[in-house]
Structures are given as C-alpha cells and as structure tokens.
C-alpha positions in Angstrom: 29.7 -1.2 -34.7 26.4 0.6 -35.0 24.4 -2.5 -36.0 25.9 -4.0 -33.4 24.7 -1.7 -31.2 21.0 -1.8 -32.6 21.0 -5.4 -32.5 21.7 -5.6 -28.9 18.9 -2.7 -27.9 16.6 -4.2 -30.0 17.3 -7.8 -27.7 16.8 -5.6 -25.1 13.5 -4.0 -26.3 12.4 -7.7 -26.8 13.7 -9.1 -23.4 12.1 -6.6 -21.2 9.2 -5.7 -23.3 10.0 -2.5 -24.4 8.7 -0.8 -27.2 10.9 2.0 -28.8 7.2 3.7 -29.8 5.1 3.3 -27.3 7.3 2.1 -24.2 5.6 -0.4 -21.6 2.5 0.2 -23.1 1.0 -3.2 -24.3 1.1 -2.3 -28.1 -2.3 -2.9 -29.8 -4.6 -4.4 -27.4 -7.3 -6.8 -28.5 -10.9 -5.6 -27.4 -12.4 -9.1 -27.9 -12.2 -12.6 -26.7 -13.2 -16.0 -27.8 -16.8 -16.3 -27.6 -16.9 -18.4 -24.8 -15.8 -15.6 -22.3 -18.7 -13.5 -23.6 -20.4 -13.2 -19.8 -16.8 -11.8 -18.9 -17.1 -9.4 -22.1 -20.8 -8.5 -21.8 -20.5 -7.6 -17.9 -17.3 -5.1 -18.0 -18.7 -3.4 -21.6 -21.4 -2.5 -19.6 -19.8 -1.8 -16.3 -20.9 1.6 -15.2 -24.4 1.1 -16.3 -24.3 -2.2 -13.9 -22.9 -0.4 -11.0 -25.2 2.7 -11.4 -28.1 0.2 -11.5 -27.0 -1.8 -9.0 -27.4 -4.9 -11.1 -23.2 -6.1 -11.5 -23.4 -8.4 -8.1 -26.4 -10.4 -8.9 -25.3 -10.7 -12.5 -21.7 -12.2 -11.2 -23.2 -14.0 -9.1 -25.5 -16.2 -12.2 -21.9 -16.6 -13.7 -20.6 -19.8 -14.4 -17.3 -20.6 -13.4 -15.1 -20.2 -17.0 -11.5 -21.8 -17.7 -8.9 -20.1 -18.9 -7.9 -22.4 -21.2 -8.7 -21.3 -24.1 -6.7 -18.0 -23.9 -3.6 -19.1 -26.2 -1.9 -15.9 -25.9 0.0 -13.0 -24.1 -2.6 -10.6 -25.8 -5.8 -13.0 -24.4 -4.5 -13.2 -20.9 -3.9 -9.4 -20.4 -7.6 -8.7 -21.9 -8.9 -11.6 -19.5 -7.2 -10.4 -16.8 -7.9 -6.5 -17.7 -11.8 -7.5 -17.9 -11.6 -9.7 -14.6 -10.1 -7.0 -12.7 -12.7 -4.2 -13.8 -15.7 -6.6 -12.9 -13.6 -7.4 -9.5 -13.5 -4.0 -8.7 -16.9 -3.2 -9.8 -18.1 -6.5 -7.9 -16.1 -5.3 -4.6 -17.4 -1.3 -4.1 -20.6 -1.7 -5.9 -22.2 -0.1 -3.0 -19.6 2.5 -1.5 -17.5 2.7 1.4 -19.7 1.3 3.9 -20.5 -2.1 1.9 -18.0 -3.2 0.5 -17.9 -7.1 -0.4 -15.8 -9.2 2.1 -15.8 -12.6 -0.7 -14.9 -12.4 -4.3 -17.6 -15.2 -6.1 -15.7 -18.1 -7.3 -16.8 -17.6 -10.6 -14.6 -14.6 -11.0 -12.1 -15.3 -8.1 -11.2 -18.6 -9.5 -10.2 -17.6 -13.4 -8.9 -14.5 -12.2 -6.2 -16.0 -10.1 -5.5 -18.8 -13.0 -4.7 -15.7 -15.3 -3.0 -14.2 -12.9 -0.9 -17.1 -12.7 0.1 -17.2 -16.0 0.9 -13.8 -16.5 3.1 -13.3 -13.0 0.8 -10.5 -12.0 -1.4 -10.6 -9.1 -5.1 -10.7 -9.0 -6.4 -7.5 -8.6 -6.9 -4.5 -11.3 -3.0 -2.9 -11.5 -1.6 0.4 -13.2 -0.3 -2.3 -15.8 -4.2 -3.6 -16.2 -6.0 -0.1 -16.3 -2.9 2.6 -17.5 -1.2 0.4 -19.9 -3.6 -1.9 -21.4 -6.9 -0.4 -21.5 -6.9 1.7 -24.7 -8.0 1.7 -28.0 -8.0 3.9 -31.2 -11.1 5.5 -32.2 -9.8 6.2 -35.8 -7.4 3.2 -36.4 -5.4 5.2 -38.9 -5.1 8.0 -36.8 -2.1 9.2 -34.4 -2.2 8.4 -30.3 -3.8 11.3 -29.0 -6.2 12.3 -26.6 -8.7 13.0 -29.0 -8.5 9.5 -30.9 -8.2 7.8 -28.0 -10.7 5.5 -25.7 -11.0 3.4 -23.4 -11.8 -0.9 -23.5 -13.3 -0.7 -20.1 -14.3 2.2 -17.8 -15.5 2.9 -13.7 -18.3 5.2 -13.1 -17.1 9.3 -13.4 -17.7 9.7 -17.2 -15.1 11.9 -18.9 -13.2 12.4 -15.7 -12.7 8.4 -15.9 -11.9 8.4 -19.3 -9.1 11.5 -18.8 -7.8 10.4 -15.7 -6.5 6.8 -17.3 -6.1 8.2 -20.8 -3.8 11.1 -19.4 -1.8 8.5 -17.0 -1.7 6.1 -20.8 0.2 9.5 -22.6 2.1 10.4 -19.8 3.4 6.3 -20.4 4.1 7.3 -23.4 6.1 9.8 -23.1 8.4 7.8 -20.9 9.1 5.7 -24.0 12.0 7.6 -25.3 13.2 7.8 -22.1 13.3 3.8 -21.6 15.6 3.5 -25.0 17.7 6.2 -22.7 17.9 3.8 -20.1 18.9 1.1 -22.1 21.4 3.3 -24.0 22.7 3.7 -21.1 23.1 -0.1 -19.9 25.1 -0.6 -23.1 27.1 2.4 -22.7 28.6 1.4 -19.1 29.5 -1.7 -20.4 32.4 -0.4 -22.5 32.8 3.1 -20.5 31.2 5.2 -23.7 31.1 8.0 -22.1 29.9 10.5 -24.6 27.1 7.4 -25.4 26.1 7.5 -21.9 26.2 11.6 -21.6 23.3 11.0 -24.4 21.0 8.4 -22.9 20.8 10.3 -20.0 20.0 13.1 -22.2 17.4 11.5 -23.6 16.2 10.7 -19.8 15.7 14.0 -19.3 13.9 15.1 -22.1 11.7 12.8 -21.8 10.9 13.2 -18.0 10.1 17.0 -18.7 7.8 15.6 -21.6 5.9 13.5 -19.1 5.1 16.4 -16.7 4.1 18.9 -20.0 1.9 16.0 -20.6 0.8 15.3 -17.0 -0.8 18.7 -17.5 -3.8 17.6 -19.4 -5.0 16.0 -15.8 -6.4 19.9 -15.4 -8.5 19.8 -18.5 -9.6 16.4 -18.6 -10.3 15.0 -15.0 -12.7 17.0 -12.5 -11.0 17.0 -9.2 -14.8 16.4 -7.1 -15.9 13.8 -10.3 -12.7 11.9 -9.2 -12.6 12.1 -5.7 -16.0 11.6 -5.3 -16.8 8.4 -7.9 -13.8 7.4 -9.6 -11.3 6.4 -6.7 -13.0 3.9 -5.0 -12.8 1.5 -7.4 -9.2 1.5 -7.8 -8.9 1.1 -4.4 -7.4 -2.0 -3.2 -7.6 -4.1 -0.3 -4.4 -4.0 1.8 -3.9 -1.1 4.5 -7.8 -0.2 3.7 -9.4 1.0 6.6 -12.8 -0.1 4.4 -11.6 -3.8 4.1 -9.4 -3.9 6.5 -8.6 -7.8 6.4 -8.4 -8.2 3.2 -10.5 -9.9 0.4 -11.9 -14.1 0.3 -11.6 -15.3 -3.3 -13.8 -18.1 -2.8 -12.5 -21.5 -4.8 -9.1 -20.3 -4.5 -8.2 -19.5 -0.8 -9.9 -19.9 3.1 -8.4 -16.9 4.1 -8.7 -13.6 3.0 -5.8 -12.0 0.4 -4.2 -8.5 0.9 -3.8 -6.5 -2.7 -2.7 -3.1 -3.6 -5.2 -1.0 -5.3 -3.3 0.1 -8.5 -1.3 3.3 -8.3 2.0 5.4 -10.1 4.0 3.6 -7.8 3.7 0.7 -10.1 4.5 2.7 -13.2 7.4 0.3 -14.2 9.2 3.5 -16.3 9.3 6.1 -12.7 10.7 2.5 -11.4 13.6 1.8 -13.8 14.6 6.0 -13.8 14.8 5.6 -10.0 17.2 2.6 -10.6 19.0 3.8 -13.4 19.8 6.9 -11.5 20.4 5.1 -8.0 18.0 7.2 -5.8 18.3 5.7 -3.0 14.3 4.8 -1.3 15.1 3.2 2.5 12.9 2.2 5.1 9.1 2.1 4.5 9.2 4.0 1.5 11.5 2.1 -0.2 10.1 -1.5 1.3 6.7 0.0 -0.7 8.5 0.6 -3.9 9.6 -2.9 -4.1 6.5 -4.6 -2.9 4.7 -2.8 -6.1 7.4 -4.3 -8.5 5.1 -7.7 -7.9 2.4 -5.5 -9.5 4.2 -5.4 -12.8 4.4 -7.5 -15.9 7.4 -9.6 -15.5 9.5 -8.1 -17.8 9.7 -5.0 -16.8 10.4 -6.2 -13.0 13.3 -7.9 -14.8 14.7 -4.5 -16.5 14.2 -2.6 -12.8 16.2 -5.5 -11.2 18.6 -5.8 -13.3 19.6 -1.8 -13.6 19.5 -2.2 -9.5 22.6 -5.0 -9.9 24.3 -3.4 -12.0 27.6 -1.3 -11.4 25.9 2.4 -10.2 25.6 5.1 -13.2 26.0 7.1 -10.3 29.7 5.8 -8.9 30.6 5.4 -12.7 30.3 9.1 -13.0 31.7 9.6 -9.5 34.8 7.6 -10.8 35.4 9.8 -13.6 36.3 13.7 -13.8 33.7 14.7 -16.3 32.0 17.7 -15.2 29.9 17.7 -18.5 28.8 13.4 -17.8 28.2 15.0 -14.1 25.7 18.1 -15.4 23.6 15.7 -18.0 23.3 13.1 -14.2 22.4 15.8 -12.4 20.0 17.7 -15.2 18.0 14.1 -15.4 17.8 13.9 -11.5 16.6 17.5 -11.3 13.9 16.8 -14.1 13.3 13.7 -11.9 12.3 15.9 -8.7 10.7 18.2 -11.2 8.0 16.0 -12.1 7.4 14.4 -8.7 6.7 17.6 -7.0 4.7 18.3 -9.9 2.8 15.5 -9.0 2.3 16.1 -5.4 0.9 19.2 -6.0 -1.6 17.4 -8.0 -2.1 15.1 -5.5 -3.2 17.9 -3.1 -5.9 19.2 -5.9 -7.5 15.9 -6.7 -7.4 13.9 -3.2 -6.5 16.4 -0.3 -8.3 19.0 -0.9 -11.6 17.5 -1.5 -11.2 15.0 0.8 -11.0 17.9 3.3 -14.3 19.4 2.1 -17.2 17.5 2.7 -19.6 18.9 0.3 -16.8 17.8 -2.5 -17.2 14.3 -1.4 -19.3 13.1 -4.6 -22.0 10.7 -4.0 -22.4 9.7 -0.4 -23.4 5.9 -1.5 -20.1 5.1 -3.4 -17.3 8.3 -2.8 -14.6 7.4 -0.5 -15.8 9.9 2.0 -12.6 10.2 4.7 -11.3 6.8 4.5 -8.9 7.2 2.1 -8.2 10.9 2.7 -4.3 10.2 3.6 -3.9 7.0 2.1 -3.1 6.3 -1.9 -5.0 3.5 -3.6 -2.4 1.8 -2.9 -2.5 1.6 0.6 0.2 4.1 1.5 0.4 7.4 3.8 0.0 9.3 0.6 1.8 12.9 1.5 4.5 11.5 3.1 5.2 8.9 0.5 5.2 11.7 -2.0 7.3 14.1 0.0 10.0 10.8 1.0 10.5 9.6 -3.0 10.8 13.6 -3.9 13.0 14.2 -1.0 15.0 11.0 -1.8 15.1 12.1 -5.3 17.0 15.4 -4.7 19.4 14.0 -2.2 20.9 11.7 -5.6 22.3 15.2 -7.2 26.1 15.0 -7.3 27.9 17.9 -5.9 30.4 18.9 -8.7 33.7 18.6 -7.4 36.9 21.4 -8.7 39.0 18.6 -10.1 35.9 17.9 -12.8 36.9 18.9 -16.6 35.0 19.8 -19.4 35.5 17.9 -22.6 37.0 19.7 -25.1 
C-alpha cells in the first residue's frame, strides 16, 4: 500500500512538475546556451551596465533576427525565454516612465514569441521567468541559501535586485513541502483517508508559516527607496499601465499592439493551488485577475491549479464529515493562509505605498516609477484592494465548527 502510494505522488510530482525538494522551482537551471545565441547571452549578462549606459537599445537594435531552433530542450527554452524577457524589459523602460518604447524590435519580438510558443507561456518576463528560474549556486556543493545563492540575470538596484528575487526564489521554496501536502491531499480524498488528509493539510500549514518566516528576509535584503525607485519599473508590464497604456508592437509578429502582465505573486503557481486546494472562494474582478495570471504560468502547474479547482471541494469533504479534529487542521491552514497575506500587505505598504507617497523616496527621476504605478501592482491591478479582497476572501473560507463535530479518539 505505501509504494503504491509513492508511486502515484511521484506520477504526480512528474505530471505537474513538482519537485519534492525544491517545489515549482525549475531544478538546476543552465546559465548558457549554444553559441549561436551568444548576442542574446552577451546583452542580458551585461544588462544593468547597458541600461545605466544607455547603450541596450542601440545594441538590440544591430541584432540579427535568431531562430529558435536550435533550443532542443525544456531547460534551453526557459533560459531563452528568461534572457529574452530581461533584454525585453530592459529594451522597453530603458529610459524611465516618460519614454518608454511603444515597438518591441523584431529581432527580439520575433524569437521571443516563438519560445513563448513552445513553452505555453506568454511573451513577456513572468514570476515563473524571474522568481523561479533565475538562480544559480555560487558554491555548487553548497546548500540553497541566501548566501550561496545568485542570480543568471539581474535589473538595475544592485543588492536590492538581487534580495528582492532571491527572497521571493526561498520563499518558493518553502512552499515545496507544502505542494507534496497538496498532493497528499488529492490522493487522500480519493479513498476518504481521513487521518492521510488531516496530515497533508498539516503539512500545508507548516509550510505556509515557513514562507512568511522566510518572507522576512525582504527587510534585510531589499531597500524599500532602492526598489521603488529603480527596480520596479522594469517588471512592469504593459496591460492597465497608465505608462503604455495601449499596449506593446512586437514588430514581425503582430500589427497591433499586445497587452501583458508585468510579473507579480499573483502568478506564484504554489499561493494558486493552496487557494484551490482550500476552496477560497475569489469572485468578481479579483477573482477574474487570479485566473487571467494562470496564463502566466508554466503549463503544468496551470494543470495541477485546474485540476484541484474540479475536483470534489476539501472543503464540503470536511463539511460532510463530523471531525472536529479534520475541521481544526482546515481551518489552522486557512488561518496560516490569511497569516501570510496580511503579512504581505503590510509589506506592500513599506516597499510601494509609502515611498510612492514621498517624493524625495522616488529613486532616480529618469527611470523610478514616479506616481504612475503608486496604486497599481506590476501586474496591472488596484494593488490595496487586490490585497485586502484575496485576504478578506481568505478568512471568509474558515469553517465554523459545528456541536455535533467529534474528536477522534
């Protein structure tokens, strides 16, 4: 019976990309490609330098147009489209707020997109591109740390960059134990295990706390005026941007302009499946958001979100039985759940809000966001009440322990 059990979560860790260590994490990215993408490699190693020096447009725009055909595998694609996406990003706010470019040059639009294609993710820089693939070990033997970890590719904001997606990377990580909760769980409903399913979700929960103790390390590691001020502009996207507000040409590849998503935690695909696992309930425009970022994610992990959302509810499984103990370890995940998101709003307010409200916290006049994106995530939504709606949302999936509920004995 056990190896049973193991056998089918490890066809589950393989079908939705899972890993047991390291969660959605892409597990050892390369740092290289083939020789023949070497522009694409030689511009985003040397990003900041370009965008300080104002050299990265007229460089991209002496690039020959490259095919993607010699990427052979999943590791290629997500470095190509990792490196595309920084150069893209560079290439877009190179200048600031108020000069944005309106046309991505075909000779990064039209590769971009073709990877893009093949990997089911959309062309512009994601949380999967930037949190989840964009690391490295300093000491290959040594543990994943913050100390003995870098990045591939980085944005202008020195060590505030490199905290700000390194922290996000270990607070992935610490959802990992969480995901072989998840699918703990999955297997558990199927044959009403219901001490099997009381420790899934007790894995949940442990590992939720450990993703806000590790959250934490935002304070040490990322300067709230360094980010505000440098760093955010170039995650932001081009949908519901007041500074493009019509979206982006990629020349070659369309005659209208597209509208992306800048990448942002509402794309973590982990949040996503604890959400779904738990059925918190996100309606109207929050919960039209949510979905829209599940086209941000690699496929796989889309796949594990939809398929806990078709599934029979954890939630009327435990409503449907009088376990008050099944009901506590539900409600002790939600509540780490609600936990962790207001933690995060609060952070929110020290990183965005309040030095978007100061204007000598603005950073650099020439490329900080300045007010533009003052209420608005990177990702294009009304940031506060976004945050407050999935919190609020989040609380309201606590059960209210009925009298007839018993223990186990």
């Amino acid at each position: 019976m056990e190896n049973n059990r193991r056998e089918t979560l490890q066809a589950d860790y393989d079908a939705f990309d899972v890993s047991e260590e390291v969660g959605f994490l892409l597990e050892d990215p390369l740092t290289d490609l083939p020789d023949y993408y070497r522009v694409w490699m030689d511009l985003a190693n040397n990003l900041t330098h370009l965008i300080e020096t104002h050299k990265l447009r007229d460089l991209v725009h002496k690039m020959p147009v490259l095919s993607p055909h010699l990427l052979n595998n999943h590791r290629e694609l997500r470095l190509a489209h990792l490196a595309l996406g920084f150069i893209s990003m560079g290439y877009v706010w190179q200048e600031g707020q108020h000069s944005p470019a309106q046309v991505l040059p075909k000779a990064l639009a039209l590769p971009y997109w073709l990877v893009s294609r093949r990997l089911g993710l959309p062309p512009i820089l994601t949380y999967a591109d930037s949190v989840l693939a964009n690391w490295k070990l300093m000491d290959p033997e040594g543990d994943m740390e913050i100390g003995n970890l870098d990045l591939i590719f980085s944005f202008p904001g020195g060590e505030s960059c490199r905290g700000f997606f390194i922290v996000s990377l270990l607070v992935e990580m610490a959802a990992s134990s969480g995901l072989t909760g998840v699918l703990e769980v999955m297997q558990a409903m199927k044959i009403s295990d219901l001490i099997s399913i009381q420790k899934g979700l007790v894995k949940v929960t442990q590992s939720l706390k450990k993703m806000k103790e590790t959250f934490k390390l935002m304070h040490k590691h990322v300067d709230p005026n360094e980010f505000h001020g440098t760093l955010r502009i170039f995650v932001s996207g081009w949908r519901d941007n007041p500074m493009l507000p019509n979206g982006l040409l990629y020349e070659g590849v369309s005659n209208e302009p597209i509208l992306l998503s800048g990448g942002s935690a509402a794309q973590s695909s982990a949040i996503q499946c604890f959400d779904a696992l738990l059925c918190v309930q996100h309606e109207d425009e929050t919960g039209g958001y949510l979905t829209r970022m599940r086209d941000y994610m690699p496929p796989a992990h889309r796949q594990l979100i939809e398929t806990l959302s078709v599934l029979p509810t954890l939630r009327d499984f435990i409503l449907s039985h009088s376990s008050a103990d099944l009901c506590q370890a539900y409600n002790s995940c939600v509540s780490a759940m609600v936990e962790l998101r207001n933690y995060h709003l609060n952070t929110v307010t020290k990183y965005i809000i309040v030095p978007g409200n100061n204007p000598r916290t603005t950073g650099c006049p020439l490329r900080g966001v300045g007010t533009a994106l003052n209420a608005t995530g990177t990702g294009g939504s009304n940031l506060m009440a976004f945050l407050k709606s999935v919190r609020n949302n989040t609380q309201n999936a606590l059960i209210v322990e009925r009298p007839l509920m018993q223990r186990e004995m």
